[in-house]
DRENGU-649276 format. One record per residue (C-alpha): x, y, z; residue number from 1. Coordinates in steps of 0.1 Angstrom, whole numbers. Example, Ala and Ser with C-alpha at 12.3 -4.5 7.8 and 13.67 -1.06 7.14 Angstrom:
2
{pt {123,-45,78},1}
{pt {137,-11,71},2}
//
This chain:
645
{pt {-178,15,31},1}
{pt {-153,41,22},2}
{pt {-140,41,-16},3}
{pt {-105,49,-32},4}
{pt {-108,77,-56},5}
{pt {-79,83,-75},6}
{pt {-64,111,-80},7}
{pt {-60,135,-112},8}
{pt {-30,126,-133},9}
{pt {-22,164,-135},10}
{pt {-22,169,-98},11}
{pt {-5,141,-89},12}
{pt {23,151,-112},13}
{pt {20,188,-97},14}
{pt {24,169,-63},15}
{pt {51,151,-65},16}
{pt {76,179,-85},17}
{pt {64,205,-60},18}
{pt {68,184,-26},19}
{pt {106,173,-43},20}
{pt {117,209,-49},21}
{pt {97,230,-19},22}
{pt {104,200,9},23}
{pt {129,172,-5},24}
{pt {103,148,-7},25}
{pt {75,129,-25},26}
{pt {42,119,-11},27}
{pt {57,124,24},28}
{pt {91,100,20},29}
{pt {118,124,26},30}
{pt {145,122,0},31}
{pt {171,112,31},32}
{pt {152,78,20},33}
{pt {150,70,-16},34}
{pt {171,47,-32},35}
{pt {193,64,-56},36}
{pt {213,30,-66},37}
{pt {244,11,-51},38}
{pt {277,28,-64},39}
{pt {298,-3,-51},40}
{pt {277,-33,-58},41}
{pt {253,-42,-88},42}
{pt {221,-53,-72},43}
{pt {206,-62,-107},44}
{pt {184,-95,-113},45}
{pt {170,-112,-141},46}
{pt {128,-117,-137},47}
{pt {120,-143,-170},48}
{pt {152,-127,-192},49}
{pt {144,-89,-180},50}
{pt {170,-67,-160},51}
{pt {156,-53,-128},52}
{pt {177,-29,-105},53}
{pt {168,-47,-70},54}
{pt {157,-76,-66},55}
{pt {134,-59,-39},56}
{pt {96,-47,-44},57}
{pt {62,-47,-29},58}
{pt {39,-77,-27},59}
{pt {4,-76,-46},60}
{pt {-20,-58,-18},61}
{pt {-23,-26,0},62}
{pt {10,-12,-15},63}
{pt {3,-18,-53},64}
{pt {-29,-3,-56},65}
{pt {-29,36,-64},66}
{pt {-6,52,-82},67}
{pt {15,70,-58},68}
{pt {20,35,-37},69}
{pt {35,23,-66},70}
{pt {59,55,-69},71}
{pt {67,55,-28},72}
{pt {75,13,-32},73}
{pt {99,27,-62},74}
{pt {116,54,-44},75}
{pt {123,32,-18},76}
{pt {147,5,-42},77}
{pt {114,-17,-51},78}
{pt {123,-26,-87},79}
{pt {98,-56,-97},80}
{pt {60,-45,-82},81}
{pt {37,-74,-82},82}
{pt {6,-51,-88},83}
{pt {-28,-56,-70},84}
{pt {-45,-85,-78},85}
{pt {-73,-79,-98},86}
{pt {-104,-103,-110},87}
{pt {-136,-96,-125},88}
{pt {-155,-91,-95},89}
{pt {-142,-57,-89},90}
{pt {-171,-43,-63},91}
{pt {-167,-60,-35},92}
{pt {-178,-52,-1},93}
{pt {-147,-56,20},94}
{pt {-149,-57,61},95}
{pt {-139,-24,78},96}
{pt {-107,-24,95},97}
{pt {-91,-52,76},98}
{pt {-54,-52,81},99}
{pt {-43,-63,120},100}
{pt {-7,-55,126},101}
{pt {-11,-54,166},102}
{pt {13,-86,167},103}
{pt {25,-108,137},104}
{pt {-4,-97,111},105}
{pt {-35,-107,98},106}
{pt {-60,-92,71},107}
{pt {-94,-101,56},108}
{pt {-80,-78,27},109}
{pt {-83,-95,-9},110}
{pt {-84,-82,-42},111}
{pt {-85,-44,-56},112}
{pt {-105,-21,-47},113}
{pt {-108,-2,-79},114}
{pt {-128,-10,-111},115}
{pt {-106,-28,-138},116}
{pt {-103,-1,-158},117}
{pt {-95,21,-130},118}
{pt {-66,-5,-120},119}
{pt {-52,-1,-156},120}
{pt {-49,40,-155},121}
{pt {-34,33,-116},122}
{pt {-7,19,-131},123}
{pt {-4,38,-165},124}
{pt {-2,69,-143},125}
{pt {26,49,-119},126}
{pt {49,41,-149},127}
{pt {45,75,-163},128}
{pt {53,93,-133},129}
{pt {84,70,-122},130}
{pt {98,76,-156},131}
{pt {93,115,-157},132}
{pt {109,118,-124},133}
{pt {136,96,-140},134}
{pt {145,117,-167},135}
{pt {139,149,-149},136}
{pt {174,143,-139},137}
{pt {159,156,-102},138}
{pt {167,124,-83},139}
{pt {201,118,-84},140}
{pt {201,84,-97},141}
{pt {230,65,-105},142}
{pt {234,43,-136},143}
{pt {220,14,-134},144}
{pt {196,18,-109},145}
{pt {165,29,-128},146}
{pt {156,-6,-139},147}
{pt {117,-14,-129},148}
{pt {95,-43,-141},149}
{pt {56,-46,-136},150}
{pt {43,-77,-125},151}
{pt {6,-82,-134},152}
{pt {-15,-100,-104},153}
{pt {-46,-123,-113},154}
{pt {-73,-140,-97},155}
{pt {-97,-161,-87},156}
{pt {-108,-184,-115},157}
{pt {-106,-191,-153},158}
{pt {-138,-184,-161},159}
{pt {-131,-150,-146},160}
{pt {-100,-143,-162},161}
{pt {-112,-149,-196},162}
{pt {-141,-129,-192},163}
{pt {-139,-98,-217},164}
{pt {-132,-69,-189},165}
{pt {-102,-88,-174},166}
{pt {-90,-97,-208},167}
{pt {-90,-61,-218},168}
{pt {-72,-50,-189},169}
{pt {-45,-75,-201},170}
{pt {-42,-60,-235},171}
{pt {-42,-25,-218},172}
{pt {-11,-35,-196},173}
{pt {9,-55,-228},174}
{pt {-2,-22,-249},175}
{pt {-12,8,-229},176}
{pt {-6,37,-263},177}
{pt {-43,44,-259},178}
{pt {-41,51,-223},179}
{pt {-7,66,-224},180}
{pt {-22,92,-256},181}
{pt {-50,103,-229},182}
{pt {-26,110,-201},183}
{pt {0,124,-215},184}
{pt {-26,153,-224},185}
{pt {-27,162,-186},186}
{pt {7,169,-179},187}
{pt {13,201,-168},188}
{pt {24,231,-182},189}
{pt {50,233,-158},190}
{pt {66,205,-169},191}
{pt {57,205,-211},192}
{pt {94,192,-216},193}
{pt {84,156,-201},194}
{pt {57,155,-219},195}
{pt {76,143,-252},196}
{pt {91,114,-235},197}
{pt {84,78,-251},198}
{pt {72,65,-225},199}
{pt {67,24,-225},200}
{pt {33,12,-239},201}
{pt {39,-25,-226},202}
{pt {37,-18,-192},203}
{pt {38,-57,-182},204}
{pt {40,-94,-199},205}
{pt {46,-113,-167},206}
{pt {19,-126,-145},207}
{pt {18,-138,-110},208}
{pt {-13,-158,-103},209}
{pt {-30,-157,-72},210}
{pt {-52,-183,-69},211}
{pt {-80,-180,-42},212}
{pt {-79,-205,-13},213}
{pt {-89,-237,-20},214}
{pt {-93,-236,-56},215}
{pt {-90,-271,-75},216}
{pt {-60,-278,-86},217}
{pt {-69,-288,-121},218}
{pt {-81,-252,-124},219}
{pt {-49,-236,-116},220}
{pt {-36,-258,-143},221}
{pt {-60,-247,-166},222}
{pt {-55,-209,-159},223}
{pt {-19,-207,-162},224}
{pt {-19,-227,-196},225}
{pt {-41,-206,-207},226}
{pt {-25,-176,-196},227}
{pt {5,-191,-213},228}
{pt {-8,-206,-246},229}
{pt {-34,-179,-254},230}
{pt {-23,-148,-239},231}
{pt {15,-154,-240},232}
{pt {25,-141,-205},233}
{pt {57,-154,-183},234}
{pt {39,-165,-154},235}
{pt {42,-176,-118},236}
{pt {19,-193,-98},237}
{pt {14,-186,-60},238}
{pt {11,-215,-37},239}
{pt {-6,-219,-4},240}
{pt {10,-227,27},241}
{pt {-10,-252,31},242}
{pt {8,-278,11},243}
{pt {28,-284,40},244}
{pt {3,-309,55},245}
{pt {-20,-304,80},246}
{pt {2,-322,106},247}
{pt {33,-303,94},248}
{pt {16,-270,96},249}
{pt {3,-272,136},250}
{pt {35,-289,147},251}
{pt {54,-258,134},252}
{pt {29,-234,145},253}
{pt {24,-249,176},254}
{pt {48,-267,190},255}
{pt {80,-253,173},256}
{pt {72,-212,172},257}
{pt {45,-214,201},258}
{pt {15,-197,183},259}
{pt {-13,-219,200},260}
{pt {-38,-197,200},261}
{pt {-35,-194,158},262}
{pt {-61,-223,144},263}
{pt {-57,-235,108},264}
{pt {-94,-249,99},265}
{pt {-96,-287,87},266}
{pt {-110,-273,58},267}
{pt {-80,-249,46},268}
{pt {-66,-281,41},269}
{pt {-93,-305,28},270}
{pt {-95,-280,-1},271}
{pt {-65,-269,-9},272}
{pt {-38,-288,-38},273}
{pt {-17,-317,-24},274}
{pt {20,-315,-24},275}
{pt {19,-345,-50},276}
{pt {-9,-323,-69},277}
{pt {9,-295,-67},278}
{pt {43,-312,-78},279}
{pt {25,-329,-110},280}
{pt {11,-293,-122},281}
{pt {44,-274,-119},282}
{pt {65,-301,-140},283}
{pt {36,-303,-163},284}
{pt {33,-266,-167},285}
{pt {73,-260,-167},286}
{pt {70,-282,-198},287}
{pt {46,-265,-215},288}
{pt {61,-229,-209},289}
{pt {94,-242,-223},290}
{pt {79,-252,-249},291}
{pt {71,-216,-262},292}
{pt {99,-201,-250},293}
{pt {82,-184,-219},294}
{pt {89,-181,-184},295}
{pt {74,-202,-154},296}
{pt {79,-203,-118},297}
{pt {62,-207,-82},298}
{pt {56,-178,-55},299}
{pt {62,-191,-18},300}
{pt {36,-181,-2},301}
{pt {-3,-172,-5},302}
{pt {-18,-160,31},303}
{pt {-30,-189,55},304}
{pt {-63,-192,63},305}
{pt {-72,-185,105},306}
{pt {-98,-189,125},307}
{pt {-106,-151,134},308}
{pt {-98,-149,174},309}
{pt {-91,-117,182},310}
{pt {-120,-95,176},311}
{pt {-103,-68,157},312}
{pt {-119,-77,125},313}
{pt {-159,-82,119},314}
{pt {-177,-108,135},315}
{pt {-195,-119,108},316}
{pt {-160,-120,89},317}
{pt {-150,-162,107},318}
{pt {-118,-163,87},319}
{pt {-90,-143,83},320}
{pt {-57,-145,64},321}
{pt {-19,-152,88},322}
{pt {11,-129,71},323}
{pt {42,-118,89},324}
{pt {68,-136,111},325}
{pt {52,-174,115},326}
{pt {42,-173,78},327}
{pt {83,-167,69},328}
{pt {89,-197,88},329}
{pt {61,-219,66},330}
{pt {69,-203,33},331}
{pt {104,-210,39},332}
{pt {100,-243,47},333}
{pt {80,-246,20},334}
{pt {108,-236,-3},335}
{pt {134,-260,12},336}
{pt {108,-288,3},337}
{pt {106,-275,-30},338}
{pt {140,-278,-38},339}
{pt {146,-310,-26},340}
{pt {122,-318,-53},341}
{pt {127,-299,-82},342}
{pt {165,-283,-74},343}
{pt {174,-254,-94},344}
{pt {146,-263,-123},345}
{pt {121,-235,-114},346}
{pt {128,-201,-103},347}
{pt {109,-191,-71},348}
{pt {97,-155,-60},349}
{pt {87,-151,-25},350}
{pt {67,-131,-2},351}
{pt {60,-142,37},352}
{pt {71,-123,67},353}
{pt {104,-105,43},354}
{pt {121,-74,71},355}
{pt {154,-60,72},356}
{pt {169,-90,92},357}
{pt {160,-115,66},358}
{pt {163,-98,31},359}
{pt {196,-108,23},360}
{pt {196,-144,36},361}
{pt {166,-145,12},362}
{pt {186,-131,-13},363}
{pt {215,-157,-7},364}
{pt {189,-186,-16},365}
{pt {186,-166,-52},366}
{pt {152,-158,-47},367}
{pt {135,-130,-70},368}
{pt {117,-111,-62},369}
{pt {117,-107,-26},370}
{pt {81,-91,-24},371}
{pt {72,-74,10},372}
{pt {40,-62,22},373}
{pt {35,-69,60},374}
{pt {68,-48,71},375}
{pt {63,-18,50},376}
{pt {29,-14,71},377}
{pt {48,-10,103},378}
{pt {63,23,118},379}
{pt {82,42,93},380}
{pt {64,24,63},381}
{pt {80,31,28},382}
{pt {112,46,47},383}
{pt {115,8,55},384}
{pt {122,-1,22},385}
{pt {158,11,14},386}
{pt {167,-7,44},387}
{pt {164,-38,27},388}
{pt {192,-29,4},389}
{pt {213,-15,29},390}
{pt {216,-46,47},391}
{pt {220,-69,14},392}
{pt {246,-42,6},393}
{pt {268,-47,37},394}
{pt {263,-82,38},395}
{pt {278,-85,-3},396}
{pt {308,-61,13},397}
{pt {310,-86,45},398}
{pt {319,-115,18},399}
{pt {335,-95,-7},400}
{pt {307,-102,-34},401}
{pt {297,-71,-59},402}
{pt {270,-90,-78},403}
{pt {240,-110,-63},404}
{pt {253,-145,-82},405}
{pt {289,-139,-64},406}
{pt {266,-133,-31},407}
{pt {248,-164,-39},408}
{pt {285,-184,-45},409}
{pt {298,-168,-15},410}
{pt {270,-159,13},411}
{pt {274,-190,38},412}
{pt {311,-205,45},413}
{pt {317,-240,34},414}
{pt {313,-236,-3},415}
{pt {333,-270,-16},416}
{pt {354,-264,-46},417}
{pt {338,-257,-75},418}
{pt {304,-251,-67},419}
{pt {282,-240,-96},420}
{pt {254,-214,-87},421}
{pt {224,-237,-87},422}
{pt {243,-261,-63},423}
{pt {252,-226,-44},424}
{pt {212,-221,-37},425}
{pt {203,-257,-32},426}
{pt {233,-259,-6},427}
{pt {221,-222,12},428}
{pt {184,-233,11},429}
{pt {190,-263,34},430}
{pt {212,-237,57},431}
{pt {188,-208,63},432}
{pt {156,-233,64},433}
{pt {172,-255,97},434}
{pt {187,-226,113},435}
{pt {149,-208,111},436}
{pt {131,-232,133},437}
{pt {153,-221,162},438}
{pt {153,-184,157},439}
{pt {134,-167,183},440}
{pt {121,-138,168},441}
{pt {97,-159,146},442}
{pt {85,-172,173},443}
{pt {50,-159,193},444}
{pt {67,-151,229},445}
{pt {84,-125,202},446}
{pt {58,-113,187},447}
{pt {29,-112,214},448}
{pt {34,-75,228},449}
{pt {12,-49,213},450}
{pt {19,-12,197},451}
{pt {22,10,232},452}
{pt {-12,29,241},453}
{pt {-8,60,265},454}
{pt {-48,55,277},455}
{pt {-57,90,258},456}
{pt {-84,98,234},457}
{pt {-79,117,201},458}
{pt {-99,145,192},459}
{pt {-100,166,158},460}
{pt {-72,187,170},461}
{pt {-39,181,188},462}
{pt {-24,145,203},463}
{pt {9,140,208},464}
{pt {20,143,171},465}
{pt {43,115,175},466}
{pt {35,109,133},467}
{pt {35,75,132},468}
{pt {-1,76,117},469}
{pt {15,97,83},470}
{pt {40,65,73},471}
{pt {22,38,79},472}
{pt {-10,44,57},473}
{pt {-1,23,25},474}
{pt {-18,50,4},475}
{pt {-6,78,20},476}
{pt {-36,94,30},477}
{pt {-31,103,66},478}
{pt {-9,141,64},479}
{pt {8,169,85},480}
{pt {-5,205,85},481}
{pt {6,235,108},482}
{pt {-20,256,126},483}
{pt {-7,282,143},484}
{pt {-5,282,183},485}
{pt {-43,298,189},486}
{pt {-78,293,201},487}
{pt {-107,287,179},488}
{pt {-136,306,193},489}
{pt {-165,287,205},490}
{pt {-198,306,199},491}
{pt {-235,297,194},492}
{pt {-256,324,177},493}
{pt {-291,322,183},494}
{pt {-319,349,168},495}
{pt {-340,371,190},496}
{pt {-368,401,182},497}
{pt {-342,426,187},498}
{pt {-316,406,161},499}
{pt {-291,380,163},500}
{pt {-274,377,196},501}
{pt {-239,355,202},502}
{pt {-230,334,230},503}
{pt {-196,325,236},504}
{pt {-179,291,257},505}
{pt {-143,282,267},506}
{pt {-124,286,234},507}
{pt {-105,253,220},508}
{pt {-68,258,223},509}
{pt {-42,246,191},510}
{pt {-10,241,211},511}
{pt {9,213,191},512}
{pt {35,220,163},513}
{pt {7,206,138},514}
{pt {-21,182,132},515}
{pt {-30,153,117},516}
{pt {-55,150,87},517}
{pt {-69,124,66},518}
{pt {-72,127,28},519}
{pt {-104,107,27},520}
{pt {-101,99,-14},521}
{pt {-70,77,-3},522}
{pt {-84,66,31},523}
{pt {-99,29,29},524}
{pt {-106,29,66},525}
{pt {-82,-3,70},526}
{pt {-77,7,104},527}
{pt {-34,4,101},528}
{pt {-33,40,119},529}
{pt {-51,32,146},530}
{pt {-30,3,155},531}
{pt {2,20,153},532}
{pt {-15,50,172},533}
{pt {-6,56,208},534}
{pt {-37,75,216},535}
{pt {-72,55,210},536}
{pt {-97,63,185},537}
{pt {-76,59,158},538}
{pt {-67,88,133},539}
{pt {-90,81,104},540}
{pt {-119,82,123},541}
{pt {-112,113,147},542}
{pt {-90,133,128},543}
{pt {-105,159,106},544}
{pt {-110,144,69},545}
{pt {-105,157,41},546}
{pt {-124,151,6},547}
{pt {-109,155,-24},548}
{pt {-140,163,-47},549}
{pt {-177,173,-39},550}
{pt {-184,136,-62},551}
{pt {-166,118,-32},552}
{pt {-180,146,-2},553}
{pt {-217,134,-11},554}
{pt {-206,96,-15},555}
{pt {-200,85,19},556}
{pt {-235,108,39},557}
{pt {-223,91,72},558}
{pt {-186,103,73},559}
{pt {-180,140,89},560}
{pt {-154,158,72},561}
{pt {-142,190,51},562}
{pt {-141,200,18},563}
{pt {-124,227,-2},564}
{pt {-136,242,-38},565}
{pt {-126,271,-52},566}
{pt {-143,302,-31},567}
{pt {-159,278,-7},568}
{pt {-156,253,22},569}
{pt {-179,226,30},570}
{pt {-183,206,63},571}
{pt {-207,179,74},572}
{pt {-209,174,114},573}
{pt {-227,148,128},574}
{pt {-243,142,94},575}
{pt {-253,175,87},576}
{pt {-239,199,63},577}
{pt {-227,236,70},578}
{pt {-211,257,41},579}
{pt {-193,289,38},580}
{pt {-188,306,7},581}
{pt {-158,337,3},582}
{pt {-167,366,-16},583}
{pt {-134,384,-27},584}
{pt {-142,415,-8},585}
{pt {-137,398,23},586}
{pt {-176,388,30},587}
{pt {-186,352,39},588}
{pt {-219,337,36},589}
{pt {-221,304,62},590}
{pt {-251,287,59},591}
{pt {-270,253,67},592}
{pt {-301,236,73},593}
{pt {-324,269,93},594}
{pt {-298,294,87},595}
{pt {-278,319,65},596}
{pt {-255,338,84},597}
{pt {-236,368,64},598}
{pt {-206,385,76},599}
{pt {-168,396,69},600}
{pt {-141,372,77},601}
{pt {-122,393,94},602}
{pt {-144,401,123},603}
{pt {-176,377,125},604}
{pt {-190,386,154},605}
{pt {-189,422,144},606}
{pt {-205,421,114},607}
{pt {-224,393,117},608}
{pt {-265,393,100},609}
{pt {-286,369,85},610}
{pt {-316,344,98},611}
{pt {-313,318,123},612}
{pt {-335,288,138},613}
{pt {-330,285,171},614}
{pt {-292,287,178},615}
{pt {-264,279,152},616}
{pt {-229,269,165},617}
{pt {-208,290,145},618}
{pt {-180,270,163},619}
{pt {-180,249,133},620}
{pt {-174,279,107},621}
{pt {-143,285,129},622}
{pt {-126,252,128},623}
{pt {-136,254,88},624}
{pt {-123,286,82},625}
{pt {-92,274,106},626}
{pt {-91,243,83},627}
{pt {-91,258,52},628}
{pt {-64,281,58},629}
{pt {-39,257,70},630}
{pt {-44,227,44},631}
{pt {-44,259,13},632}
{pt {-16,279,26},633}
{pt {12,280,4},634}
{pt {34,262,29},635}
{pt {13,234,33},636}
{pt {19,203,10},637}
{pt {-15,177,9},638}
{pt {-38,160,-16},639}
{pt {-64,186,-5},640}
{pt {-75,213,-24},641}
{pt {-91,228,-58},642}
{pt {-62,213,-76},643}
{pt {-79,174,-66},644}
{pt {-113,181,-80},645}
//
């Protein structure tokens, strides 16, 4: 299984300040779509007594992971991250691909993919950066809009969370000085001025709990008093669909949105807390978090459990996990049921199927945050983000409303006289929940057709550089390069009595305008690329990849790929390894298992000596030294590099 390796502090500071002033971008999200603040409209909320900027930002999962997810999920307006969930089992073995976006969305995705501590420096590194690119004054922000609040993510169970490891990731993100001390040691020279800056050591004291599917309900009690009596944390507790009823559940699925071939198992249900459970825990806890002056809410919704029918995922994997446009519908209903129960008492965040359609009618319920994960891995990606805003920004202007409590007040017509604000949400809740179960685009003759294929293979160079792999990796790992328009020679080199001879083939042509690599340090192989591809193959496993260090070269034995040190290039092709090393009069010695070719780079077959085993395909030290040119040149903006190791 491929691992995330994240990347050096230094570089990725180097990264983003070089891509903003050589190509108006960061991590490849062109500047066109940051979100520099509204100047019109004050999009501020409160999150348990704190100011944030939006009430927008990414949902715990592929978007909060790594440190420049967190960055590209700022840029684009998200202003309260719910960050990864993490839990004390922190090596799993996770199925390969695991996120399905072909129609509505499913994954067998859950929990991080980095150690603890690992999660901890992520996130360090994420605050650091968003608050040197900040105060660079680079950005263009307005005032106002630099607001930003981390929201911790826990799991599974309480035995778990109170082990040691979790708990000192906890005190890391309320006091992060010792981490902070150690990074702030790698910034750059470049950029010594920032490195003064006082940055925030509390990175977090706000928790959203995500408790696994089917876990007791007296043990979610248990963890979030204890996360609130002995750590001290505002917290928020995610609920499952599920609570809805078994009956409730397949009537909407089925018979009101159409989705008949989506099964919800008996025992999703059989497991999972009751609505009168789940009722008796929230008041209970809502008691006890008043009564030490801290925060507590609910999150609409956790995942839904599936039957796995479509044979994108594992075999072996029998479940999987329902997001996008019919989970909206049951999270929202879910809401509207909550409400009539508790009214205005408890705040509610929300994640389930959130796009650019729906954002501000979420918003109008006075809902935060509005967490989004399923859209932002779509076509365009981060770039997505900002749209949210946009549209609650014109629909604030459409009703004259400058602040999200006067959009609230004045969102739907019909407001009687006098309407206080938690009447206001109560009254649009029951308005946006009816008019959903009619809306056809939740529905699954809407959301049936797959991403377009043109019946082409990829192969490691040229396709139809359409792009659409770059923005829809959540970690940013799939990259442009240019190559110029040329052939790469094919030769085969074999060694005779009289010395080494060369036979040459039908050279491979570079016609497009540029190709498509994969930073394999970032790559987790969830297979978004090659649903959103139009050729087949998919991207991460064709295209060449690229490894940031030898460490994470020698790793992963069974994945081809390149790497690039300082005076050398590595590749491994069809599991075996060639190397090249550049002397700096020109001279290059490419060698292998049963040869060690020497010769200048300028003319190889010219100058070409050395022993040989039977023929070597020299091909390969072409498309390396081809490589290695385009992803160092000076032009060329990628993870890849000596500056990654």
């Amino acid at each position: 299984m491929a691992e995330l390796h994240p990347y050096p502090f230094s570089a990725l500071v180097t990264r983003a300040f070089d891509e903003l002033e050589r190509k108006q971008s960061i991590f490849d999200l062109p500047a066109r779509k940051f979100f520099l603040g509204d100047p019109d409209r004050d999009l501020s909320v409160q999150f348990h007594g704190k100011r944030a900027s939006t009430p927008f930002g990414p949902a715990a999962g592929p978007h909060t992971q790594l440190a420049q997810n967190l960055v590209l999920a700022w840029l684009g307006g998200g202003r309260i991250h719910e960050l990864k969930t993490v839990q004390i089992l922190d090596t799993l073995m996770i199925p390969r691909p695991c996120i399905d976006m072909a129609t509505v969305g499913y994954n067998v995705e859950w929990s991080q993919e980095l150690r603890l501590e690992q999660s901890l420096d992520e996130y360090v590194k994420a605050a650091m950066l968003i608050r040197m690119l900040v105060e660079s004054g680079k950005l263009g922000l307005r005032p106002g809009a630099t607001d930003l609040i981390f929201d911790m993510s826990v799991g599974y169970d309480l035995a778990g969370i109170r082990s040691e490891r979790v708990q000192a990731f906890m005190r890391g993100m309320l006091d992060a000085t010792p981490v902070i001390a150690r990074l702030r040691r790698e910034i750059p020279d470049a950029l010594a001025h920032l490195r003064d800056l006082d940055f925030a050591p509390r990175l977090s004291d706000t928790l959203t709990l995500s408790t696994f599917h089917g876990c007791p309900p007296d043990e979610i009690e248990r963890i979030i008093a204890f996360l609130l009596q002995d750590v001290g944390l505002h917290c928020i507790v995610k609920l499952n669909p599920t609570l809805l009823g078994r009956d409730r559940v397949r009537e909407l699925m089925h018979d009101v949105m159409g989705y008949t071939d989506i099964r919800v198992p008996d025992a999703a249900f059989d497991k999972d807390a009751r609505w009168d459970q789940a009722c008796g825990f929230v008041d209970r806890l809502g008691g006890t978090a008043a009564g030490l002056g801290l925060g507590f809410g609910v999150k609409f919704s956790n995942t839904l459990i599936v039957e796995n029918h479509r044979g994108f995922f594992p075999a072996s994997e029998r479940e999987m996990y329902l997001s996008g446009p019919p989970l909206h519908v049951l999270a929202m209903s879910l809401v509207g049921r909550f409400r009539d129960t508790f009214g205005d008492r408890f705040p509610i965040s929300f994640s389930a199927g959130i796009d650019r359609q729906n954002f501000a009618d979420t918003a109008a319920l006075g809902i935060v945050p509005i967490t989004v994960c399923s859209d932002l891995l779509q076509p365009g990606g981060y770039a997505r983000a900002s749209g949210y805003l946009t549209a609650l920004s014109e629909r604030m202007a459409s009703v004259g409303a400058t602040t999200i409590d006067d959009f609230v007040l004045r969102a739907f017509p019909g407001a009687p006289e006098g309407e206080t604000l938690a009447q206001a949400k109560l009254r649009n809740t029951g308005l946006v929940v009816d008019r959903l179960l009619a809306e056809p685009r939740y529905h699954q003759a809407k959301n049936q057709k797959p991403p377009k294929k043109i019946g082409r293979s990829l192969k490691l160079f040229d396709c139809i550089t359409c792009d659409k792999c770059v923005p829809v990796c959540p970690n940013d790992a799939n990259f442009t390069f240019a190559v110029p328009t040329t052939s790469v020679p094919v030769v085969w080199v074999t060694a005779t009595p009289g010395g080494l001879t060369a036979r040459t083939g039908e050279a491979m042509a570079t016609i497009e305008k540029h190709q498509i690599g994969t930073f394999h340090d970032f790559c987790n192989e969830c297979g978004n690329c090659d649903i959103f591809c139009p050729e087949d193959g998919g991207p991460y496993k064709v295209k060449p990849r690229f490894f940031g260090s030898l460490e994470s070269f020698r790793q992963v034995p069974g994945h081809d790929g390149f790497h690039f040190g300082h005076g050398y290039g590595i590749a491994r092709i069809a599991g075996r390894e060639l190397r090249a090393d550049y002397a700096p009069d020109g001279r290059v010695r490419y060698s292998g298992d049963g040869f060690a070719l020497e010769f200048s780079a300028a003319d190889p077959l010219g100058t070409l000596s050395g022993t040989a085993e039977g023929a070597v395909d020299l091909t390969w030290f072409y498309v390396l030294d081809t490589l290695r040119k385009a992803v160092l040149a000076p032009e060329t903006v990628s993870y890849v590099g000596p500056l990654a190791s």
